[in-house]
TORTIVO-138292 format. One line per field, with one value per atom (N, C-alpha, C): residue number from 1; x, y, z; residue in one letter; chain. Coordinates in steps of 0.05 Angstrom, whole numbers, padded with zeros to 5 digits. Layout:
! residues N
pos <- [NUM	...]
px <- [X	...]
py <- [Y	...]
pz <- [Z	...]
code <- [A	...]
unit <- [A	...]
This chain:
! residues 223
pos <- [1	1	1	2	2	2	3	3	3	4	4	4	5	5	5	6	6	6	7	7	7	8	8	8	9	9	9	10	10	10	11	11	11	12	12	12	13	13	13	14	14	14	15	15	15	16	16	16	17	17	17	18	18	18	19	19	19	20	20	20	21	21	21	22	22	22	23	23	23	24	24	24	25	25	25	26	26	26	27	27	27	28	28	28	29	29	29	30	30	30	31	31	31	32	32	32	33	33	33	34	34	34	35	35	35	36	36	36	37	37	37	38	38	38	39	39	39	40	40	40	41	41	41	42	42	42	43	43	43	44	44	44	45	45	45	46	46	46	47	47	47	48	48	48	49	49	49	50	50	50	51	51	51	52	52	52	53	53	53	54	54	54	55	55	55	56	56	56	57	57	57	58	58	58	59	59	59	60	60	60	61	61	61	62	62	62	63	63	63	64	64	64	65	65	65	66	66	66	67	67	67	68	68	68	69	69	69	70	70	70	71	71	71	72	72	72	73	73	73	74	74	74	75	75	75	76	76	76	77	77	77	78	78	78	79	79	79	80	80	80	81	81	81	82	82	82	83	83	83	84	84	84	85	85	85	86	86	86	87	87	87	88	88	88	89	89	89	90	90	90	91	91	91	92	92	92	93	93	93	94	94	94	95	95	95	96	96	96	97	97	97	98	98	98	99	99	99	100	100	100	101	101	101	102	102	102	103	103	103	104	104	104	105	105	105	106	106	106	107	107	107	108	108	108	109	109	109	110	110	110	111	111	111	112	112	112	113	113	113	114	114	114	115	115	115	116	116	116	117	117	117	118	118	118	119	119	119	120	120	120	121	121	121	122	122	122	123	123	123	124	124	124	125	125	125	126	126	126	127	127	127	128	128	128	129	129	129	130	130	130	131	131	131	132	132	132	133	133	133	134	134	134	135	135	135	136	136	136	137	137	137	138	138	138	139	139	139	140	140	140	141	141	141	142	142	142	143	143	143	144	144	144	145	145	145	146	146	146	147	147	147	148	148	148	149	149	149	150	150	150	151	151	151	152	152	152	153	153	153	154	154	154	155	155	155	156	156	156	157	157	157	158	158	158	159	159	159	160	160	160	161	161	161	162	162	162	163	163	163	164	164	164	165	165	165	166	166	166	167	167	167	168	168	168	169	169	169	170	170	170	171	171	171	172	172	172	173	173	173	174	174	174	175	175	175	176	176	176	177	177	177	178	178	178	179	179	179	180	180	180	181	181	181	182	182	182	183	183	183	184	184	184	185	185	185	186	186	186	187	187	187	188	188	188	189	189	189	190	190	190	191	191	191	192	192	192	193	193	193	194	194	194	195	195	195	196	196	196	197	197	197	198	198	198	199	199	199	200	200	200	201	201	201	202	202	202	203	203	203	204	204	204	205	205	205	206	206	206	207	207	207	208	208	208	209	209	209	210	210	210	211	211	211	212	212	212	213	213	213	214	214	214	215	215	215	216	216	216	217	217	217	218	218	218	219	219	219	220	220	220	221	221	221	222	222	222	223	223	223]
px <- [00017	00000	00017	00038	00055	00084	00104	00125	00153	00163	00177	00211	00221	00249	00269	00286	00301	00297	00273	00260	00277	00283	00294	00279	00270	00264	00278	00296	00307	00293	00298	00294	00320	00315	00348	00330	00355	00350	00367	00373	00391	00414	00445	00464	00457	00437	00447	00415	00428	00410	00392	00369	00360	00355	00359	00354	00320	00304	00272	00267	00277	00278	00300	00314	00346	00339	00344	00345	00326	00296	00274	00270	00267	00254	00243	00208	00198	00178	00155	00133	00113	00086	00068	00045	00043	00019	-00001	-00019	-00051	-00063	-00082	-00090	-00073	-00051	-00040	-00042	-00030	-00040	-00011	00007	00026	00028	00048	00052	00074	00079	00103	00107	00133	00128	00151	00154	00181	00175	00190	00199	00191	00186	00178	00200	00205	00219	00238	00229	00244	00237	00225	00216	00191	00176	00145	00130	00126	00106	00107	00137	00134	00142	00143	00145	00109	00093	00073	00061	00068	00057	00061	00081	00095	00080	00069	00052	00019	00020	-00009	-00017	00009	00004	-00004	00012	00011	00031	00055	00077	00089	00119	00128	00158	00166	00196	00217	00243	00269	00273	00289	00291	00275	00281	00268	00241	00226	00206	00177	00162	00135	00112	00109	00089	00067	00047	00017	00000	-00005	-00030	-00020	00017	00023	00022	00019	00027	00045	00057	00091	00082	00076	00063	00082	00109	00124	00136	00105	00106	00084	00062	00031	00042	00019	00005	-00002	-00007	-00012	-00049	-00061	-00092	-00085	-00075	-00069	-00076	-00053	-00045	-00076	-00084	-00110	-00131	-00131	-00151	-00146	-00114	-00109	-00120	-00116	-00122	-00143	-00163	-00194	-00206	-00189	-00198	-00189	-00154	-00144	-00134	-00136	-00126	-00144	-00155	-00175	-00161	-00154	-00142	-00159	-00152	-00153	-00140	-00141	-00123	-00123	-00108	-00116	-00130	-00129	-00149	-00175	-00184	-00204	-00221	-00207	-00212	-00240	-00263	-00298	-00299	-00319	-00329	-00339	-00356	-00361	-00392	-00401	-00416	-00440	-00437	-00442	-00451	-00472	-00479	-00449	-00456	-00442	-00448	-00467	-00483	-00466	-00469	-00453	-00425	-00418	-00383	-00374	-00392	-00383	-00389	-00409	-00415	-00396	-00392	-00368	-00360	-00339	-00317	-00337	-00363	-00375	-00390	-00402	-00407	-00382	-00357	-00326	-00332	-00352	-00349	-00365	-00386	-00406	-00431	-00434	-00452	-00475	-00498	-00526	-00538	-00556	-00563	-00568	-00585	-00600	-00570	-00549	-00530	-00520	-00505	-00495	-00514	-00528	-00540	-00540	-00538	-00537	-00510	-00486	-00461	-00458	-00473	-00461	-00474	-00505	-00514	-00497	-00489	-00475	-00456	-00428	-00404	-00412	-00433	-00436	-00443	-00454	-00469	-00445	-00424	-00395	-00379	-00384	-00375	-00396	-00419	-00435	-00446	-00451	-00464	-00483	-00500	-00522	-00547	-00549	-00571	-00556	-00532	-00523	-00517	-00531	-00518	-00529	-00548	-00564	-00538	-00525	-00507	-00483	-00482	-00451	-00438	-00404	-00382	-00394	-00398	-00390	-00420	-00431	-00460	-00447	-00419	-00410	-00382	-00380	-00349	-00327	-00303	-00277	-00277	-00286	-00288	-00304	-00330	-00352	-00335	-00331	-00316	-00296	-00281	-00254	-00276	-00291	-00319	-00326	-00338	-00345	-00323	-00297	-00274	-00272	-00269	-00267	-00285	-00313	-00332	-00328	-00318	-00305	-00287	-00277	-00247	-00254	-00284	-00286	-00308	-00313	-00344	-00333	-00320	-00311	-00297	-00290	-00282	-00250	-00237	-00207	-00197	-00180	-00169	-00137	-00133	-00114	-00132	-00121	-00132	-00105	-00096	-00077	-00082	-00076	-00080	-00062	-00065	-00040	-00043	-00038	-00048	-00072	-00086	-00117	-00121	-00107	-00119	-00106	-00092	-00075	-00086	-00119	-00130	-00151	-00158	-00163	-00160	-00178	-00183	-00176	-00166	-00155	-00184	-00204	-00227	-00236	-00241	-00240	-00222	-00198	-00169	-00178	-00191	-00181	-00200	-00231	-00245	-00244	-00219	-00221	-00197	-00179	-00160	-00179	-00203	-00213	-00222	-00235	-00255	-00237	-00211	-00194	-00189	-00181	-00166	-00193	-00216	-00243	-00245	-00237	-00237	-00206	-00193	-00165	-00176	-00192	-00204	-00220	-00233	-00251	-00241	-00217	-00199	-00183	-00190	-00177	-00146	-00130	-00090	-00097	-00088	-00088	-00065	-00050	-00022	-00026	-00022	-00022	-00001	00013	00027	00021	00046	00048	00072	00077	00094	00097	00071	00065	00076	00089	00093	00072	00058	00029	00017	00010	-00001	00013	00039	00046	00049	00057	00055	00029	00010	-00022	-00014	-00006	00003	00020	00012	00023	00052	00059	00088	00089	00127	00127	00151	00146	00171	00176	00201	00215	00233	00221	00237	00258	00274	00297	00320	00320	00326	00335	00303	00299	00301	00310	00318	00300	00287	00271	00272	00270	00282	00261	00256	00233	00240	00229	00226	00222	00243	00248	00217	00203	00175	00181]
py <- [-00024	00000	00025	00033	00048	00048	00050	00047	00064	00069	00098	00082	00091	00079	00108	00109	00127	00162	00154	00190	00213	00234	00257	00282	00295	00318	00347	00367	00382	00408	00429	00453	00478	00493	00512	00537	00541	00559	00563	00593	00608	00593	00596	00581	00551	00529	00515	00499	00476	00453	00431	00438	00418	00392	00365	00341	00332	00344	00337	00312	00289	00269	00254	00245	00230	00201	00200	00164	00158	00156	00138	00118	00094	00073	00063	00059	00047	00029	-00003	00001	-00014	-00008	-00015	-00028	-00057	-00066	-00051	-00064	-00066	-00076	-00059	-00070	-00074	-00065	-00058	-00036	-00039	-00008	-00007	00015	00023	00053	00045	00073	00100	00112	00141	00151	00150	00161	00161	00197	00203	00240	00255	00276	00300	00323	00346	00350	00362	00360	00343	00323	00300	00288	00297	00294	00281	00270	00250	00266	00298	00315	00311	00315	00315	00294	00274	00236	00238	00254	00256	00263	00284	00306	00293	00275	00259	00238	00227	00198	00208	00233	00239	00256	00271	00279	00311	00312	00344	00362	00337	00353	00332	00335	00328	00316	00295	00290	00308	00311	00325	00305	00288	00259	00221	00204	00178	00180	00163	00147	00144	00153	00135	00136	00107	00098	00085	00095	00096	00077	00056	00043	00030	00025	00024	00045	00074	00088	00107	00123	00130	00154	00157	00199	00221	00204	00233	00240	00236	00230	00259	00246	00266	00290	00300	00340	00339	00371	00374	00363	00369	00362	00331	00309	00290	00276	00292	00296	00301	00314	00324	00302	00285	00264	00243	00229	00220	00220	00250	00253	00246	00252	00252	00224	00210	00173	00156	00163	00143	00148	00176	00172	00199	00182	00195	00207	00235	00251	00258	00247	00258	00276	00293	00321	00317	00325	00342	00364	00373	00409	00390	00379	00372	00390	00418	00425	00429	00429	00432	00454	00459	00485	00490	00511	00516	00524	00535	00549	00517	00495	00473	00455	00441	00418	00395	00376	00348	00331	00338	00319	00340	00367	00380	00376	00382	00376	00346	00321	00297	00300	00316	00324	00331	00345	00367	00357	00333	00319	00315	00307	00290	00315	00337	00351	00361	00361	00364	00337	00317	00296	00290	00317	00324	00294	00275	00259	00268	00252	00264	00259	00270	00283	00258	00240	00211	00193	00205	00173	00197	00223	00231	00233	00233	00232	00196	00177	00161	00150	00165	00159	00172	00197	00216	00198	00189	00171	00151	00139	00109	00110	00135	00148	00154	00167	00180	00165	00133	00102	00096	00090	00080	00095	00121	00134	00141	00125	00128	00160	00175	00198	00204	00180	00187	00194	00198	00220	00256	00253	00283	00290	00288	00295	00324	00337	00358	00377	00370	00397	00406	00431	00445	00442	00442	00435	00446	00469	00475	00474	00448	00435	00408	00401	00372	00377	00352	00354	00353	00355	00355	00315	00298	00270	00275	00283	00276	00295	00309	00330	00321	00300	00288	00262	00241	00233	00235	00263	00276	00279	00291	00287	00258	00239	00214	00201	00214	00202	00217	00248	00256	00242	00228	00224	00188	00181	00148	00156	00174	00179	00175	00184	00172	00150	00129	00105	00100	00118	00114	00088	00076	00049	00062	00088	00092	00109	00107	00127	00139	00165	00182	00200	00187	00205	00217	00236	00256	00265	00255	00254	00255	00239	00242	00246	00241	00236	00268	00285	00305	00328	00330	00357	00335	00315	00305	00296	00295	00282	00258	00222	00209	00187	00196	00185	00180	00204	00216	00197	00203	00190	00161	00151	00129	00111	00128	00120	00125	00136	00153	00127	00118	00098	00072	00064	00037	00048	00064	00068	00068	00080	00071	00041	00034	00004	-00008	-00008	-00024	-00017	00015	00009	-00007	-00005	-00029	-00055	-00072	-00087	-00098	-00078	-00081	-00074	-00068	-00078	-00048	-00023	00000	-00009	00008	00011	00031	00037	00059	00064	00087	00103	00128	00127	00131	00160	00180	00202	00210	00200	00205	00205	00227	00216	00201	00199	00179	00155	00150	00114	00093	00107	00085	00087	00097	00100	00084	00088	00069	00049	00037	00010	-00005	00006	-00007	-00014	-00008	-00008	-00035	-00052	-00075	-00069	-00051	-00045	-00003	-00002	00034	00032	00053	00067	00085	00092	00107	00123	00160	00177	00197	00201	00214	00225	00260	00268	00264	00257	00251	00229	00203	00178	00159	00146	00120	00087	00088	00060	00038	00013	00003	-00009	-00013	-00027	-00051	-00075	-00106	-00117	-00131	-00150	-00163]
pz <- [00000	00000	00000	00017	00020	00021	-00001	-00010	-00017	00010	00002	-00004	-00021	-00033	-00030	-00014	-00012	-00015	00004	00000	00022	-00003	00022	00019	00044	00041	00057	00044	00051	00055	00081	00077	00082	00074	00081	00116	00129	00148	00142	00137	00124	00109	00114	00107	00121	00132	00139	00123	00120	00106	00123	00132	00143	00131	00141	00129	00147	00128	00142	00143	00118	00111	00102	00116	00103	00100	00077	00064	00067	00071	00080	00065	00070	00062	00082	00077	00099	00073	00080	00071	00087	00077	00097	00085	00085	00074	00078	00063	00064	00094	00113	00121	00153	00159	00174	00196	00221	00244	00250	00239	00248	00268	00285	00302	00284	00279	00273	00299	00306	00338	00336	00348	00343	00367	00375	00396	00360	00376	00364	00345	00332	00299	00287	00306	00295	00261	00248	00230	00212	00238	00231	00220	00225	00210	00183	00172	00142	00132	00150	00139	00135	00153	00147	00128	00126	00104	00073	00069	00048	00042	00063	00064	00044	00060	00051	00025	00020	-00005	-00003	00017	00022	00023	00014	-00001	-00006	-00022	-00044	-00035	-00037	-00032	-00056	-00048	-00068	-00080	-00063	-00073	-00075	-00087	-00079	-00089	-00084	-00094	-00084	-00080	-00065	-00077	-00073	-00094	-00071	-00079	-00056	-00072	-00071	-00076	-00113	-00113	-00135	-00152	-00145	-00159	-00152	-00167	-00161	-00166	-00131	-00125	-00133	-00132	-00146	-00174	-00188	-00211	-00221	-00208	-00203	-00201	-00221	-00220	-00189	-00187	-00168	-00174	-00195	-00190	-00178	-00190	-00192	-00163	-00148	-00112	-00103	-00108	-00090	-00102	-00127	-00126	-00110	-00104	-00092	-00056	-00056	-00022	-00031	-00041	-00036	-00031	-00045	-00056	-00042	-00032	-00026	00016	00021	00057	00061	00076	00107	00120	00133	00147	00179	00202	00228	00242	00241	00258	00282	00296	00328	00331	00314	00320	00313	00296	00288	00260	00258	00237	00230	00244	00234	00230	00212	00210	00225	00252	00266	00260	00237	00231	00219	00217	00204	00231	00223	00237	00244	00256	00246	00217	00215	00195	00164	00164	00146	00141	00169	00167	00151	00157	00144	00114	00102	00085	00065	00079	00055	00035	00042	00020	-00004	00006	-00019	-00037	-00022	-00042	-00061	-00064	-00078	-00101	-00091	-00114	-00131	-00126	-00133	-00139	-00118	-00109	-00108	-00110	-00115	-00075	-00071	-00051	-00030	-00048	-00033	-00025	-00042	-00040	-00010	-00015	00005	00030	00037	00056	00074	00054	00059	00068	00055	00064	00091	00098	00118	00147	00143	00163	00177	00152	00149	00169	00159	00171	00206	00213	00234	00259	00241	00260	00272	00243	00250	00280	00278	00303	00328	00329	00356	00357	00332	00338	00317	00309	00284	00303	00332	00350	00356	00338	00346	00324	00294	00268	00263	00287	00271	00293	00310	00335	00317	00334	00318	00342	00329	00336	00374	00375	00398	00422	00414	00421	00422	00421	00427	00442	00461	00473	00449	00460	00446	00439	00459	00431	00420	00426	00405	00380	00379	00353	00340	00356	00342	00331	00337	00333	00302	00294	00279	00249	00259	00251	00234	00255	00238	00218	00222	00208	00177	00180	00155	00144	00155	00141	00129	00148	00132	00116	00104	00091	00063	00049	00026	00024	00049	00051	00036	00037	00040	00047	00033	00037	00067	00067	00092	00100	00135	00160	00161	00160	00173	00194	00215	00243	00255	00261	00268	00303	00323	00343	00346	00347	00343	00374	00395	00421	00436	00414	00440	00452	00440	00451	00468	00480	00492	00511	00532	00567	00555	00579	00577	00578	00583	00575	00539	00542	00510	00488	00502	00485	00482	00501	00499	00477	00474	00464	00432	00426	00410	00394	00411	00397	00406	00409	00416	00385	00371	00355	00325	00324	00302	00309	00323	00327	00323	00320	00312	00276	00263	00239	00227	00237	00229	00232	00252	00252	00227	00220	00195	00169	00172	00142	00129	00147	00140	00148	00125	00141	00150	00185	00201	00205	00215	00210	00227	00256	00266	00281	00281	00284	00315	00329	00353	00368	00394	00411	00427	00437	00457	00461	00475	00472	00478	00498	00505	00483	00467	00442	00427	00419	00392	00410	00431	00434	00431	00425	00407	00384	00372	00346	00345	00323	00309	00304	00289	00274	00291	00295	00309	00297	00278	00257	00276	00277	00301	00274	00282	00265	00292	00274	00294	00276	00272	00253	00224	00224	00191	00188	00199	00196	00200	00198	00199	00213	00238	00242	00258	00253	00261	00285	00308	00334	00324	00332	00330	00344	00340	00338	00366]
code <- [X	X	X	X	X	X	X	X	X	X	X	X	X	X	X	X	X	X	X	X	X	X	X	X	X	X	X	X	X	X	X	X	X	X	X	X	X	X	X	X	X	X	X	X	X	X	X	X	X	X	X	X	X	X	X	X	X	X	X	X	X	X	X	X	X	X	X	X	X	X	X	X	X	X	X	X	X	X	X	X	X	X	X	X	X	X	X	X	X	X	X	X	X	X	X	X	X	X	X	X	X	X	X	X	X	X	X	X	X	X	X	X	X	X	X	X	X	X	X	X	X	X	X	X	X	X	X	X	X	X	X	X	X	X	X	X	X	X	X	X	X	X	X	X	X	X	X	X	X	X	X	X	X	X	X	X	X	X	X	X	X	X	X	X	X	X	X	X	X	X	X	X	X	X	X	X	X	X	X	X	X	X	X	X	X	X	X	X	X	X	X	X	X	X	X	X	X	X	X	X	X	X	X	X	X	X	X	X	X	X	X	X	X	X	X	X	X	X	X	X	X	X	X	X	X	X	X	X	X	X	X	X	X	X	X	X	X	X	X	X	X	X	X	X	X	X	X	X	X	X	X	X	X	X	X	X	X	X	X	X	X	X	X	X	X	X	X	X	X	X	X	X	X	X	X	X	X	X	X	X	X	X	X	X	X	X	X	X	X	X	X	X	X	X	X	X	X	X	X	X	X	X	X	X	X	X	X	X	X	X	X	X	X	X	X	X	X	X	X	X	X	X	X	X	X	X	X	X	X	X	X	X	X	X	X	X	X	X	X	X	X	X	X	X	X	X	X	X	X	X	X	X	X	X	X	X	X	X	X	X	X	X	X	X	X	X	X	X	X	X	X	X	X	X	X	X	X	X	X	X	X	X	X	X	X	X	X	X	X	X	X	X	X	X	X	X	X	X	X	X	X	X	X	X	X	X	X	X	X	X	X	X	X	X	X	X	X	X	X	X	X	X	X	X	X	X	X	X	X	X	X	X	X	X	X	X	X	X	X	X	X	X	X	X	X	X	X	X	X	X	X	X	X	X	X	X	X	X	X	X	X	X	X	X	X	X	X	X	X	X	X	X	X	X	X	X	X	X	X	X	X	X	X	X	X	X	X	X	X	X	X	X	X	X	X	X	X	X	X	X	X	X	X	X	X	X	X	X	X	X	X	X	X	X	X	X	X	X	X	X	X	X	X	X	X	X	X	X	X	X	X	X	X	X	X	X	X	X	X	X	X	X	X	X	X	X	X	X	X	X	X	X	X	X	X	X	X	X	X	X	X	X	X	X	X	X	X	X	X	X	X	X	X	X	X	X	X	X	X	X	X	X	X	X	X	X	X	X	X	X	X	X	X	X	X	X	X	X	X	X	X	X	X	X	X	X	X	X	X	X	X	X	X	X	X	X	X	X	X	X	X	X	X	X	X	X	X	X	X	X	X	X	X	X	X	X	X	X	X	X	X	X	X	X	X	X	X	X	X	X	X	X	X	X	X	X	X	X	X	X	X	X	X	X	X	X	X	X	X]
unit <- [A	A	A	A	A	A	A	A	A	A	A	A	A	A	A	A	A	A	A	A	A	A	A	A	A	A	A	A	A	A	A	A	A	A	A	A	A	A	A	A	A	A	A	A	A	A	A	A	A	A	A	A	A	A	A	A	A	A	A	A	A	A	A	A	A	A	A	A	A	A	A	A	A	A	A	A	A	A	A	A	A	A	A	A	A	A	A	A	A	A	A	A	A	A	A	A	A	A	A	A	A	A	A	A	A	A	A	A	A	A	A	A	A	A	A	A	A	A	A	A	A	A	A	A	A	A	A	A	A	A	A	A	A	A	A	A	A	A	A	A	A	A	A	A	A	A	A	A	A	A	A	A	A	A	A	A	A	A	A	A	A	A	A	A	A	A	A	A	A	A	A	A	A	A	A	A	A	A	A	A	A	A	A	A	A	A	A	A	A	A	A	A	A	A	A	A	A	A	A	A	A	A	A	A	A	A	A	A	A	A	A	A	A	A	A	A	A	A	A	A	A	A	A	A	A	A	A	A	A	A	A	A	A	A	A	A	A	A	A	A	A	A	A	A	A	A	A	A	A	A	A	A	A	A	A	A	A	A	A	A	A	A	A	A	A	A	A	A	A	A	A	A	A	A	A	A	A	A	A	A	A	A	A	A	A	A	A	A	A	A	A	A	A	A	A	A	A	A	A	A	A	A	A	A	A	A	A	A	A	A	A	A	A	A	A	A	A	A	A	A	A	A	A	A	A	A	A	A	A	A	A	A	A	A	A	A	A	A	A	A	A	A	A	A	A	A	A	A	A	A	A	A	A	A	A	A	A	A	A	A	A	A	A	A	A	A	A	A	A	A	A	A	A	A	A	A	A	A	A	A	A	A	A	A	A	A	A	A	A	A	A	A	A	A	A	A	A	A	A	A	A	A	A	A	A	A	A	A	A	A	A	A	A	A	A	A	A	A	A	A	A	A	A	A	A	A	A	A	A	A	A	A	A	A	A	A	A	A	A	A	A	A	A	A	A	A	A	A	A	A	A	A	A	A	A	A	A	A	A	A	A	A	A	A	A	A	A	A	A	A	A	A	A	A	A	A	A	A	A	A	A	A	A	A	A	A	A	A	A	A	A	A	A	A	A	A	A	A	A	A	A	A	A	A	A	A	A	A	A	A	A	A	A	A	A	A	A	A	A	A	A	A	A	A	A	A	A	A	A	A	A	A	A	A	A	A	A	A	A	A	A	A	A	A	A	A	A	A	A	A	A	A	A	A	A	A	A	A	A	A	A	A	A	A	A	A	A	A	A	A	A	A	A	A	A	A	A	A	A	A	A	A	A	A	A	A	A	A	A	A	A	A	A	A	A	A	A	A	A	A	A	A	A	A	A	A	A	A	A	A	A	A	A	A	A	A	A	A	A	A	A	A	A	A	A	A	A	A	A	A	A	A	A	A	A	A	A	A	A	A	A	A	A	A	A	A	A	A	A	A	A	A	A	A	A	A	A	A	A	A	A	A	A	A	A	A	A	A	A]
């Protein structure tokens, strides 16, 4: 599913060259729950950002679902996000101004779906996360899970073959959190690859497989 062959990604601060990405090769079946867990600029954001298609390696290879992303237009990139990885934030990102039932919405009106099927997807999405009695509340008419909740049901409503979570648990109570990694680790169950972005160690130790980044470098924890 995910295939990176010697990817680097560089930025300059003034005279000096940061290595964001040195050498990467990692890959990750189908169907897999891996941890990314790595200390603050150690480089997982834009091992992230790379995975998902929200930016671009200098050097190397990655090929997402068999196809070789650093090849793709930018339109290209953004069909990809839309089709192929579900995005979970920590901010959670809702519109404020929008129901729940709107916010899951969104993506599909972009795919311009007819009204009966999206409505039917946004239900579907909202069962999956335990809040199809709270689809008509805005963001700030639900707690911080129910909203991360909400969040996820965006991100399975077009049914993405990857979950990319980017701390999904860090603006969260340890209640909240926890329900919040029972409810990904139930869609990995049911056949999503989940990919997980964290420092946590109690967190990636859930995780099947924990790619360990550490300036820019990539190294896997022995089984």
């Amino acid at each position: 599913m995910i295939d990176m062959q010697h990817v680097c990604k560089y930025y300059s601060m003034g005279d000096e060259l940061i290595k964001a990405m040195d050498d990467v090769n990692i890959s990750i079946k189908e169907h897999e729950y891996v941890a990314i867990v790595g200390p603050s600029g150690s480089g997982k954001s834009t091992l992230m950002h790379t995975i998902g298609c929200l930016d671009m390696a200098d050097k190397g290879q990655y090929f997402l679902d068999g196809m070789d992303v650093t090849l793709c237009t930018g339109g290209e990139l953004a069909n990809i996000r839309s089709k192929k990885i579900g995005f979970v934030f920590q901010q959670f990102y809702l519109l404020p101004q929008m129901t729940a039932f709107e916010n899951v919405e969104m993506p599909l009106l972009y795919q311009h779906m007819n009204s009966r099927e999206r409505k039917r997807r946004v239900i579907e999405a909202l069962k999956c996360v335990g809040l199809e009695e709270r689809m008509h509340h805005r963001p700030d008419q639900l707690s911080g899970g129910q909203q991360q909740r909400v969040a996820i049901a965006r991100a399975l409503v077009l049914r993405p073959p990857v979950i990319l979570a980017d701390e999904p648990t860090g603006n969260l109570d340890s209640r909240s959190g926890e329900e919040i990694m029972e409810l990904l680790e139930g869609l990995h169950e049911q056949g999503s690859t989940v990919l997980i972005i964290t420092h946590s160690e109690q967190i990636a130790e859930r995780a099947d497989r924990r790619l360990r980044v550490s300036d820019g470098r990539v190294t896997e924890d022995a089984v």
